[in-house]
Structure formats: C-alpha cells, structure tokens
C-alpha positions in Angstrom: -44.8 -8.6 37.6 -41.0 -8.0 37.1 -41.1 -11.6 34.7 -44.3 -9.7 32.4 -42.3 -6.5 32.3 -39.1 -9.0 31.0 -40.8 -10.9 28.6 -43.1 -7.4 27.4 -39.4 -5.9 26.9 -37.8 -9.1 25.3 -40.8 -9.3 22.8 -40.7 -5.9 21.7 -36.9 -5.9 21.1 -37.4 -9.0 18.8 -40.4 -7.3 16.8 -38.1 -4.1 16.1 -35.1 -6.4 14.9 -37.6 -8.3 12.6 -39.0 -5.2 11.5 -35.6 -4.0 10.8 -34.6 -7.4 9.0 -37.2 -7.1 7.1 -36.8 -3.6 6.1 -33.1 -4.7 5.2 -34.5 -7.6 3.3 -36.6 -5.7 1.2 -33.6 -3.2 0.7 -31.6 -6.4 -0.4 -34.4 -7.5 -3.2 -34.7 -4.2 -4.5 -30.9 -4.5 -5.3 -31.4 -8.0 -6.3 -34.3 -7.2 -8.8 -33.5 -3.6 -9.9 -29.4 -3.1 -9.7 -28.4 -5.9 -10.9 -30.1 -6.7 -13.6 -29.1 -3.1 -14.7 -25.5 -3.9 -14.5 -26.2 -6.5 -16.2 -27.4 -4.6 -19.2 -24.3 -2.1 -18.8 -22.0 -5.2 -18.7 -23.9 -7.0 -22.3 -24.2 -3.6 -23.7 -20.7 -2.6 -23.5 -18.6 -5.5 -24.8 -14.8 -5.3 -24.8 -12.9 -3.6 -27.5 -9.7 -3.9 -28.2 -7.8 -1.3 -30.8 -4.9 -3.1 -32.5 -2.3 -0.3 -33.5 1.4 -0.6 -35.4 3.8 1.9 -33.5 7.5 2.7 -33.2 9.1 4.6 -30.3 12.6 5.9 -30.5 14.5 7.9 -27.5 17.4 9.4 -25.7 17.8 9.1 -22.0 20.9 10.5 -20.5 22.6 10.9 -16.6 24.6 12.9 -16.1 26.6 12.8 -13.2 27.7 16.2 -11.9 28.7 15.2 -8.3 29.0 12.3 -5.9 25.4 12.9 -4.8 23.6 15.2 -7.7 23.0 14.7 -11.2 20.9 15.5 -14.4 18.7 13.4 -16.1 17.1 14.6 -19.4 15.0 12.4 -21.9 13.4 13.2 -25.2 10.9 10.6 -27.0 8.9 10.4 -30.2 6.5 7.7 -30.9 4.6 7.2 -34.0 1.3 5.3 -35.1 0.9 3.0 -38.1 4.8 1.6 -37.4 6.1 4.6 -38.4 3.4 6.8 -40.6 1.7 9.0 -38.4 2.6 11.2 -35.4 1.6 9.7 -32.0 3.0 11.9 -29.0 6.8 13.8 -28.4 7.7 14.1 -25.1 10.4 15.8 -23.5 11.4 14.9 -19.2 14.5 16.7 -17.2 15.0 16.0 -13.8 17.6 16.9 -10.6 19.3 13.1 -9.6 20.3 12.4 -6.1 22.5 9.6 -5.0 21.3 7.9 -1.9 23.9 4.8 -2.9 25.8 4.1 -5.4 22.5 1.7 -6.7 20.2 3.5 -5.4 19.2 7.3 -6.9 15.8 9.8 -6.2 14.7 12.0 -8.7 12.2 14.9 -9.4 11.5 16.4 -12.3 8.9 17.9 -14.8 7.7 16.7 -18.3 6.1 18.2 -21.1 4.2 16.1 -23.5 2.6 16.8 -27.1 -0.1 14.0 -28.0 -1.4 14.0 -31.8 -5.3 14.1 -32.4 -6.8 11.1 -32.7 -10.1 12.7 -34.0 -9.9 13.1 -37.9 -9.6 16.5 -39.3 -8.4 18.1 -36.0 -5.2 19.8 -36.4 -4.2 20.5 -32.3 -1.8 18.6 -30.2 -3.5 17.7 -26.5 -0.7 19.4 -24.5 0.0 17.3 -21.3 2.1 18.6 -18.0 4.0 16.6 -15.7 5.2 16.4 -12.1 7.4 13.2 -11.1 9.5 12.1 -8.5 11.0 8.5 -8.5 13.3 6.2 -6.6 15.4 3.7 -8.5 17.4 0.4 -7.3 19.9 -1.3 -9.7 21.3 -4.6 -8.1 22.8 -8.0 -9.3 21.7 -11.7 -8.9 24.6 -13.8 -10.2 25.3 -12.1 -13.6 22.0 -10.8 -14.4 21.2 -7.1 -13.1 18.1 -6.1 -11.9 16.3 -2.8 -12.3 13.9 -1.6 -10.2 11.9 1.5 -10.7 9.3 3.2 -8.9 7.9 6.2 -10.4 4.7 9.0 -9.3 3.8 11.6 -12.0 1.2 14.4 -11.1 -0.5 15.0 -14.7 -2.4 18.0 -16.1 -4.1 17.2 -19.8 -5.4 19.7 -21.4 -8.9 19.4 -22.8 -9.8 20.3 -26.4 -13.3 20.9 -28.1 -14.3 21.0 -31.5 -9.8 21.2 -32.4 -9.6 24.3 -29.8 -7.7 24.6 -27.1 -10.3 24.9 -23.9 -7.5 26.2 -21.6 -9.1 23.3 -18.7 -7.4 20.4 -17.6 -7.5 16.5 -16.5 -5.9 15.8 -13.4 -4.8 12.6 -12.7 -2.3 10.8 -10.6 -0.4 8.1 -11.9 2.1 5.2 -10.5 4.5 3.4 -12.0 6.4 0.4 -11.2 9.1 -0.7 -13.4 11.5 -3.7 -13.2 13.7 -4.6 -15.9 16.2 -7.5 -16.1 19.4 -7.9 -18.3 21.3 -10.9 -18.7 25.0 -11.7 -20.3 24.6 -14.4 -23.1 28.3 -13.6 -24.1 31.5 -13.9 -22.0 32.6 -10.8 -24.2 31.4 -7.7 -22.4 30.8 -5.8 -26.0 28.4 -8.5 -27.1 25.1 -8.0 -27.0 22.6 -8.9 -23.8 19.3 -9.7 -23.7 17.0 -7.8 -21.5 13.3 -8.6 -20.4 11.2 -5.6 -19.1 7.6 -4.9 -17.5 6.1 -1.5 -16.3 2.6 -1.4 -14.6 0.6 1.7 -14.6 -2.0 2.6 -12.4 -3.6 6.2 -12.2 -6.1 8.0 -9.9 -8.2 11.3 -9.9 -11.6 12.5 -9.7 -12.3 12.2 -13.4 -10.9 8.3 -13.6 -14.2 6.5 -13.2 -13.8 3.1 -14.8 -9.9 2.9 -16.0 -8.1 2.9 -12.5 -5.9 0.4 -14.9 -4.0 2.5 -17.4 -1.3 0.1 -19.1 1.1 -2.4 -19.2 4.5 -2.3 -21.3 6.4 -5.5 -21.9 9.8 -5.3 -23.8 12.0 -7.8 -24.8 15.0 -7.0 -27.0 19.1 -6.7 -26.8 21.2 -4.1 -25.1 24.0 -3.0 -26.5 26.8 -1.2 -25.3 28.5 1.2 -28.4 31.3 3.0 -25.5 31.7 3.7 -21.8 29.2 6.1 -21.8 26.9 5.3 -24.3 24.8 2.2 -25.1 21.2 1.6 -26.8 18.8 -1.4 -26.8 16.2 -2.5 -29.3 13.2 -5.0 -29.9 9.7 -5.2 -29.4 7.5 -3.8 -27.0 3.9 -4.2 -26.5 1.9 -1.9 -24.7 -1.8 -2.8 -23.8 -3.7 0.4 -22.4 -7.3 0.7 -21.3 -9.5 4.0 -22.3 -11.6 5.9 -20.2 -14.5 4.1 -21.5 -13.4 1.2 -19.3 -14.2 -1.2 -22.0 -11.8 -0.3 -24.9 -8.5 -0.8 -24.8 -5.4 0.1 -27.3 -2.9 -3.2 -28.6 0.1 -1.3 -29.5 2.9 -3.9 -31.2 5.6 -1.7 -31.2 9.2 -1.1 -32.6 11.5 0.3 -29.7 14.5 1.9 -29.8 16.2 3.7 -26.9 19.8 5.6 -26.8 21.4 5.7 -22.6 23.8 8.3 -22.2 25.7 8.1 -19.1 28.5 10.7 -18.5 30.7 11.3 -15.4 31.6 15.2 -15.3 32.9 14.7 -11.9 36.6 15.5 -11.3 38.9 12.9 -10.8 41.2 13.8 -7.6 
C-alpha cells in the first residue's frame, strides 16, 4: 500500500514537471517564432549610419593653485562644425581642486554648455547644465608621463520644440575615463613632445534606451611648453559619438587646440 501511495506520488510529480516543461517550451517557441524574427526586422530595418563631420575645437584650461591642498580650475571651449564654418557648442567648467598628493587631485565643479541647432532654420541654443566631480593621477614610467583621469558629470539638457525653449529637461549620468600619455622625443626640455590620448564615455538615465555608448575621443598631436606656467598642444582628434537612435553615429575629424594655464599663487616661505 505504502509502495502504490510512492509510485502514485512519484508519477504525479513527474506529470506536473512535464506539464511545466512544456508550458516553458511553448513559452520558448513563441520567443523563437515571434521575437526574434521581429528583432530581426528592427536590426535589417535600421542599418548603421555613420555622419562624417569636419570640426575644430579650441580651449583654455587653467589650475590654479591657491594652497597646498585647494585650488581653482576654470575651462572655457568653443568647437565649431564644417572645420571651422559653423557654430557647434561653447562651453564654460569651474571647479574647487583638492590635493590629495602632489599627483593626485579631486575636483567638483559645475558646467554650463550652449549647443547650436542642428535642425535647419531653428535659431535656439539647447542649454545643457552640469554637475562633475573627478579624481585625477599624473605619474611617470621612465620619461613618459601618464595621465589618468576619471571623471562623473550629472547632466540636465534642456529640450526644445518647434525652436522654443520647453523649460523640461534630459537627465543623464555620464562617466568618463581619460588617460593620456606624453613622451620626450627631444633631450631639450622646450622642444616639443608628442602626446597620445583616449577618453571613453559611457552615460546612463532613464531616457538612454539604446546609446548606453556615447563616444570615444582619440588625440594625437605635440605639446608644447611656451613658459613655466603656460603650455598648449595641438593635432588631430577624432571623436566617434553614437545618437540616441542607437544606430547613427557622428565621425568628427577634428582640429584641436588647447591652451594649459598652470599658476602657483601660493606664498613662498
């Protein structure tokens, strides 16, 4: 009696997991026959687009340093479409510096940018507002110095309709990782050296759907020091950014050219 009541239990376990495989098999097909042929479609309909653009960038960056531990930093950009023709966005950044070490600094700041219309005929800049905080790591291997940068920005872009300002806002949150390398080619210190530079740029937010990828910025060019204080370098740049469409993307070949101003108001003992 106890061996019917065993097996009885024992078959009616295995005819609820079948009838639970095959619920989850059906469940399977449907996804087999009905999703993915969908995506399918979405992935032939919407092909890859890539937007090949001209574009020069030219900026001041300064640090100032006020203290052993605080400082200032303060940037102001301009970049323009068509190499040089046509507004693209002005941008201006300050910031309080801390000194953790003497090669490694924290900063948080705000930012205000002014991006051109794209649409044609509209007249309004897109006004964007920034949060940031960052952490920053110079160090040397042999000769060459090393940059590292890791930045966060907390943005707010406006929306506009019909070339009106709609007073709401995109929110996204954005990291950046930057690391930049320059090597010596000259014995002579006032020579020119050539520096090599990446920045990845991921964002997040409820309204980034299919662009969690934002850009990638390579540079290569020269740095060169002009004083103490104050240096620039200059070359080429090319920044390859993806749209919110997920499937068009911006080729920027671009011009660069970027002022450092470093003082030291600190007073000598």
């Amino acid at each position: 009696m106890n061996l019917r009541i065993g097996e009885w239990l024992f078959i009616s376990a295995q005819l609820i997991y079948m009838k639970r495989f095959q619920t989850t098999l059906r469940f399977i097909c449907f996804i087999i026959i009905i999703i993915v042929p969908s995506l399918h479609s979405f992935a032939q309909a919407k092909v890859k687009e890539i937007n090949h653009q001209s574009q020069s960038w030219f900026s001041i960056n300064s640090t100032t340093r006020l203290t052993n531990k605080f400082g200032i930093i303060a940037d102001l950009h301009m970049r323009r479409n068509n190499f040089a023709a046509d507004p693209s966005f002005y941008f201006a950044r300050i910031g309080a510096n801390y000194w953790i070490k003497e090669n490694i600094t924290a900063v948080l700041g705000y930012g205000q940018m002014w991006v051109a219309p794209t649409t044609a005929n509209w007249h309004h800049f897109v006004q964007e507002h920034r949060v940031y905080q960052q952490i920053q790591m110079s160090t040397k291997i042999g000769k060459i110095s090393l940059l590292n940068r890791l930045r966060n920005e907390q943005r707010w872009q406006e929306k506009i309709a019909n070339d009106k300002f709609t007073h709401n806002y995109k929110f996204t949150d954005r990291i950046r990782y930057l690391l930049s390398m320059t090597i010596p080619v000259f014995k002579n210190p006032k020579y020119p050296s050539l520096v090599l530079a990446d920045e990845l740029c991921f964002h997040f937010g409820k309204e980034v759907i299919y662009n969690t990828f934002d850009q990638n910025r390579y540079f290569i060019g020269i740095k060169q020091p002009i004083s103490k204080s104050l240096s620039f370098d200059t070359g080429y740049m090319m920044v390859f950014q993806q749209k919110a469409s997920g499937y068009q993307y911006d080729k920027n070949q671009t011009y660069r050219l970027f002022f450092y101003y470093t003082p030291d108001l600190r007073k000598k003992k």
